[in-house]
N, C-alpha and C positions, 0 to 999 in steps of 0.2 A: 865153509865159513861159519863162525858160531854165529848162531842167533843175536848174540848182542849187539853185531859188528852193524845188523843190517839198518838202515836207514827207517826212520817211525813215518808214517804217512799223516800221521793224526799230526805232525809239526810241520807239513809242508806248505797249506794255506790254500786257497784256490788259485786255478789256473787261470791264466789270462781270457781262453772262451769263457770258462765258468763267472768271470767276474765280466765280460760283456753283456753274456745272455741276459744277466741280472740286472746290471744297467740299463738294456734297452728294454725287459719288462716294466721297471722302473719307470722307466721315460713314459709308455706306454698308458699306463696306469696311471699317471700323473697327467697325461695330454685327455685323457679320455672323462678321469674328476675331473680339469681342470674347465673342460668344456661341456661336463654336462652343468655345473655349478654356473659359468656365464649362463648357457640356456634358462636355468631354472629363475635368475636373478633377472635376467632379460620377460623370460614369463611373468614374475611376480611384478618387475613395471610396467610391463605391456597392462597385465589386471587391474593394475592398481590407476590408471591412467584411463583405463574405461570407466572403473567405480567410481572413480571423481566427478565427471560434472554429472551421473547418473543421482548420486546419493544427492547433489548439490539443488542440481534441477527439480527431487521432490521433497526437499525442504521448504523449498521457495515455491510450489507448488500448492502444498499445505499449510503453508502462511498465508498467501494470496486467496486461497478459498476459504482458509476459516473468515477472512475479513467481509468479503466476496458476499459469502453466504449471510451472515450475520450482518450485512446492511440495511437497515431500517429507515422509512419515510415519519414516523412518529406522528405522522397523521390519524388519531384514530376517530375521527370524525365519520371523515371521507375514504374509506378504503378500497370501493372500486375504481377512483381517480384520483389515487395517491400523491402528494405533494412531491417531486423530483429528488428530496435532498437525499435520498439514499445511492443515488450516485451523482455526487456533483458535478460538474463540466462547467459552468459557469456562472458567474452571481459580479454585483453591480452594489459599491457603498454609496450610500447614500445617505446626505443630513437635513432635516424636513423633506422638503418635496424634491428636492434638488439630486438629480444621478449623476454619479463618478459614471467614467467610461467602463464596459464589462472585462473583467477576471478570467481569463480563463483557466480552468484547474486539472482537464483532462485534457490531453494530447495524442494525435496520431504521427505517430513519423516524425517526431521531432528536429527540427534541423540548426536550433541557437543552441552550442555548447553548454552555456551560462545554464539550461534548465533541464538537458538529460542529456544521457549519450547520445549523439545524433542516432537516426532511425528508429530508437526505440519510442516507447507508447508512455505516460502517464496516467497511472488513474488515481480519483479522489472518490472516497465513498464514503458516507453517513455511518457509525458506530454506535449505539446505547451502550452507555455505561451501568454500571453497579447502580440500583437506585432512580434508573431515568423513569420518567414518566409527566404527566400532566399536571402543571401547578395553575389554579386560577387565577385571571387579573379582576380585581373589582373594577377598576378606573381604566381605559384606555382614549382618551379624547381625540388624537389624528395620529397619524403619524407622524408630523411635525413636533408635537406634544414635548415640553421639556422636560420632565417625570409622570409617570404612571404607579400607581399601585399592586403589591402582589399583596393576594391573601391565603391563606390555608397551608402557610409554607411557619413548622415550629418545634422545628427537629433538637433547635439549641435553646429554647424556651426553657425558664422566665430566663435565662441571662442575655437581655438584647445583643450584646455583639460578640455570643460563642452563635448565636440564631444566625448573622450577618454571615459571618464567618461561614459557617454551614452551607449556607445559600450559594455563598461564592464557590465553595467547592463543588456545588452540582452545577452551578454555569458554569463552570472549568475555565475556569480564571487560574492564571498562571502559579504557583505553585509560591513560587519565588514574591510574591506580592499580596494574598490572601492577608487578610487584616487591615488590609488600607484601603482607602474610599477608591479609590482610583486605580482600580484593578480589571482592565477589558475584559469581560469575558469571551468563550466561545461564542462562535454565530448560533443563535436558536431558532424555532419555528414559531410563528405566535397564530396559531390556528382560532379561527371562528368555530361558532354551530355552525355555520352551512358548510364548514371545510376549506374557508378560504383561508390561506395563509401569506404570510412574510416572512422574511430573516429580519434577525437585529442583535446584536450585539451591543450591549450594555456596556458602556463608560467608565459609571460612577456610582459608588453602591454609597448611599446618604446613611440611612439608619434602619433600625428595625425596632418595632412596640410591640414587644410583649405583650404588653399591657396592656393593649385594644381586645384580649382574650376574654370573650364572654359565655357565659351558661346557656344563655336565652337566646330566641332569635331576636335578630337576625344568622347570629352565629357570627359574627366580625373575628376574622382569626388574624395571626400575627401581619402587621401589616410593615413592609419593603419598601422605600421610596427609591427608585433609580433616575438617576439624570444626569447627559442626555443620553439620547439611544440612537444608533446609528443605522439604518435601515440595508439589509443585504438581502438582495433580490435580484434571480434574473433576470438577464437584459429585455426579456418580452415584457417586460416593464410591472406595474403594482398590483398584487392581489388585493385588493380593498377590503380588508378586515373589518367587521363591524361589531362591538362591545363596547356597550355605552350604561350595562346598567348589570344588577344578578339576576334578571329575567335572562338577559340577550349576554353571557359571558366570553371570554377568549380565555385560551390555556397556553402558557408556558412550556412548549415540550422540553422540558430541560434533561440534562443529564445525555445528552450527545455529542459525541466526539468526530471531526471531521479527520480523515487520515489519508494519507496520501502517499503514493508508491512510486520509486522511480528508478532507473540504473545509472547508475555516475559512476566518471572516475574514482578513483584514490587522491585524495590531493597532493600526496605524500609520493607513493607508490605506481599510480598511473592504473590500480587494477579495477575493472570492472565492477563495482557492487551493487545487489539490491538493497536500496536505501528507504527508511520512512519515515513519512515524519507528520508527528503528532503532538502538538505543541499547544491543543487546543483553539488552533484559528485555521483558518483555510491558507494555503497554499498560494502565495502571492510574487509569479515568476520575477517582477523589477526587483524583488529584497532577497529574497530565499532562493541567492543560486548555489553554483557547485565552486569548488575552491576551499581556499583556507576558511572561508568566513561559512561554511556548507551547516547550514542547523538540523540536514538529515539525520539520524541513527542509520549506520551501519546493519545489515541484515547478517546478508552471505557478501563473502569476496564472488569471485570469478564465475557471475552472472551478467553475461553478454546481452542480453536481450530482453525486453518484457513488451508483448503484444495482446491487445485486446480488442476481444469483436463484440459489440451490443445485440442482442438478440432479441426481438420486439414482439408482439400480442400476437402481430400476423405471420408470423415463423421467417421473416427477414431477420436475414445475421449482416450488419453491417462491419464494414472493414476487412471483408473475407473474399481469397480470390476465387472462390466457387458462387457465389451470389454479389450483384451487383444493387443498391436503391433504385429506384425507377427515376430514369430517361428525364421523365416529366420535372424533376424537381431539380432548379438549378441549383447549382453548384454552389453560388452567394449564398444562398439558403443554409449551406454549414458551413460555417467559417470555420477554417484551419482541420477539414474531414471528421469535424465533432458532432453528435447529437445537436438540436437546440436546447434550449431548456427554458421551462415557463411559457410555453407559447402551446398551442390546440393542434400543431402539427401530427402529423400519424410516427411521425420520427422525432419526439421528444424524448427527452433523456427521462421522461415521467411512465412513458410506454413503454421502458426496457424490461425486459421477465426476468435475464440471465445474462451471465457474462462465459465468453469462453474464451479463457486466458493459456495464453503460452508463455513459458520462459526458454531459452535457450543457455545452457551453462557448458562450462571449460573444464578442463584438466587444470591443477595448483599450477604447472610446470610447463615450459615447452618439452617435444619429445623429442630425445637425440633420432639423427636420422637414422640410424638401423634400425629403429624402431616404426617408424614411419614418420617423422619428423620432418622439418626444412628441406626441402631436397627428396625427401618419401615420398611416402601414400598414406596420407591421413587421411582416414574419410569423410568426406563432404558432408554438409547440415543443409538441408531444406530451409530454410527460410522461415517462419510462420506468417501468416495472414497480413503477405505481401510487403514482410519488412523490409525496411531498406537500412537496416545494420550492419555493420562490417566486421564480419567475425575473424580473430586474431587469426594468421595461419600459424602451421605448427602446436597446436590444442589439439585432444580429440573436444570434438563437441557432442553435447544428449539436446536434445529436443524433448517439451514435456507439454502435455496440452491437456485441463483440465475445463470442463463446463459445468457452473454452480448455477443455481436457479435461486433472483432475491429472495428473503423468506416471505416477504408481506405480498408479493405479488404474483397472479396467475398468471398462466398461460393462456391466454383465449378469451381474458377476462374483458 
């Protein structure tokens, strides 16, 4: 037969094995990406679902101790029996002689919606701001007193009310209301020479005199009239301040900020946050709850938990389930498992050195359950320092536990 007759192979195409075998490596190699890509995507959320409340928990960490740490009594009189307000827990308004019922501003184990996540802790701590320091009073007649005089205070001198104005902003008077008489300021400390102090919160800013500014002594410097003033002090009742003359003076520790920490829903969303809030007044559970009317700032979302233990002179950590306060001391003695405050007690919120704070944080997202989700094995959180929180299931959770030691205060002191 010639050659041309024969059939060309190069035109026949493949065979039916040949085009199987192809197909099922095909398939092969398609099952085998298809499931190494699930695995890897599976891995990078499993990752990513651990990194979350780990990265969460030491942001809220390092927020809480910068605060923590940087808490200040602004007493600098008296510095081996420091005045409390560097960590508040409770304070008492008061107009002359007369006491409102007490405030509390720290919490253990909260259990009213309205003022944290149930279980979790509240704390309130003393801040210096930019500028704080000691302003002296010439005049202080009682505490009842309808105005008193500041002097040495002439930052906005000779123009009397940029001076005013000034002044308000180191009492840290609301933002929204500087320039007008009738702007509260934050609570202050009005410390004696022998280191006795009070709280008061200023009213009513009247005027300021330049103009009393002299070369000679006595040295009369810008003089502030405030009226009236509201007296804020713990419930162990008045430190009797005495400043009646410029031999015998009282100081003004102005330029401190009370701040307060707590974990609340979303009002919106429902999700867990660390909230703060710093508005320049203390922290008053009947006005400032949680809900649509909430005047915290937002921190972090999907932090579950915030625990704090007091740690005292005599190396007692209260609120910890490794050490217990002693036996001896009833239980009435701290109302709602708080410090006292203002009182001679060995367990005053005055004798804390250090705080050792936990937060506990979430994953953004539930985890589906092949990953260990609803129905998995998501691993369990410890608790911290005997909370009684209810952490979402379905989250992985981080546990994070730092201990800050006040600046102003020792150990052993």
């Amino acid at each position: 037969m010639p050659s041309s007759s024969r059939p060309d192979r190069r035109s026949q195409g493949f065979t039916l094995v040949e085009v199987t075998v192809a197909m099922a490596v095909l398939v092969i190699v398609l099952v085998l990406s298809g499931t190494l890509l699930v695995s890897m995507r599976s891995f990078a959320q499993k990752q990513q679902a651990f990194a979350e409340p780990r990265q969460t928990a030491r942001r809220a960490i390092d927020y809480l101790a910068y605060y923590a740490r940087g808490a200040s009594d602004m007493n600098f009189v008296q510095q081996t029996n420091p005045a409390p307000n560097a960590l508040m827990v409770w304070y008492q308004n008061a107009t002359g002689n007369t006491s409102g019922p007490p405030v509390q501003t720290c919490w253990d184990d909260v259990t009213n919606a309205s003022i944290a996540l149930p279980g979790t802790d509240v704390l309130t701590v003393a801040e210096p701001t930019v500028g704080s320091g000691p302003i002296s009073i010439v005049k202080w007649p009682s505490i009842a007193a309808a105005n008193f005089d500041v002097s040495n205070y002439s930052q906005g001198c000779p123009d009397d009310t940029q001076n005013l104005i000034d002044f308000q902003r180191v009492m840290g008077c609301d933002p929204s209301c500087i320039g007008t008489g009738k702007c509260p300021s934050a609570p202050f400390l009005i410390v004696d020479s022998t280191g006795n102090w009070q709280f008061y919160t200023i009213t009513n800013f009247m005027t300021s005199q330049c103009s009393n500014i002299t070369n000679s002594p006595p040295n009369i410097f810008p003089q502030i009239v405030i009226s009236p003033s509201n007296g804020t002090n713990p419930p162990g009742g008045f430190h009797t301040v005495t400043c009646n003359n410029d031999l015998n003076p009282c100081h003004i520790m102005a330029g401190v900020q009370f701040v307060t920490f707590r974990v609340a829903p979303d009002a919106t969303t429902g999700i867990p946050r660390l909230e703060e809030l710093n508005i320049g007044g203390l922290f008053n559970p009947t006005v400032q709850t949680t809900g649509a009317n909430d005047p915290f700032t937002p921190l972090l979302d999907n932090v579950e938990d915030l625990q704090v233990a007091y740690i005292y002179k005599d190396g007692t950590i209260w609120n910890s389930s490794q050490q217990v306060l002693s036996s001896a001391l009833p239980a009435s003695t701290y109302l709602n498992n708080v410090p006292t405050q203002g009182t001679a007690d060995t367990y005053d919120a005055q004798n804390v050195v250090g705080l050792r704070i936990s937060v506990v944080a979430r994953s953004a997202r539930p985890i589906p359950t092949f990953l260990g989700g609803p129905g998995g094995k998501v691993p369990a959180v410890t608790p911290p320092e005997n909370s009684a929180a209810v952490y979402a299931a379905g989250y992985y959770h981080y546990r994070l536990t730092a201990t800050v030691m006040i600046q102003n205060r020792v150990l052993g002191n």
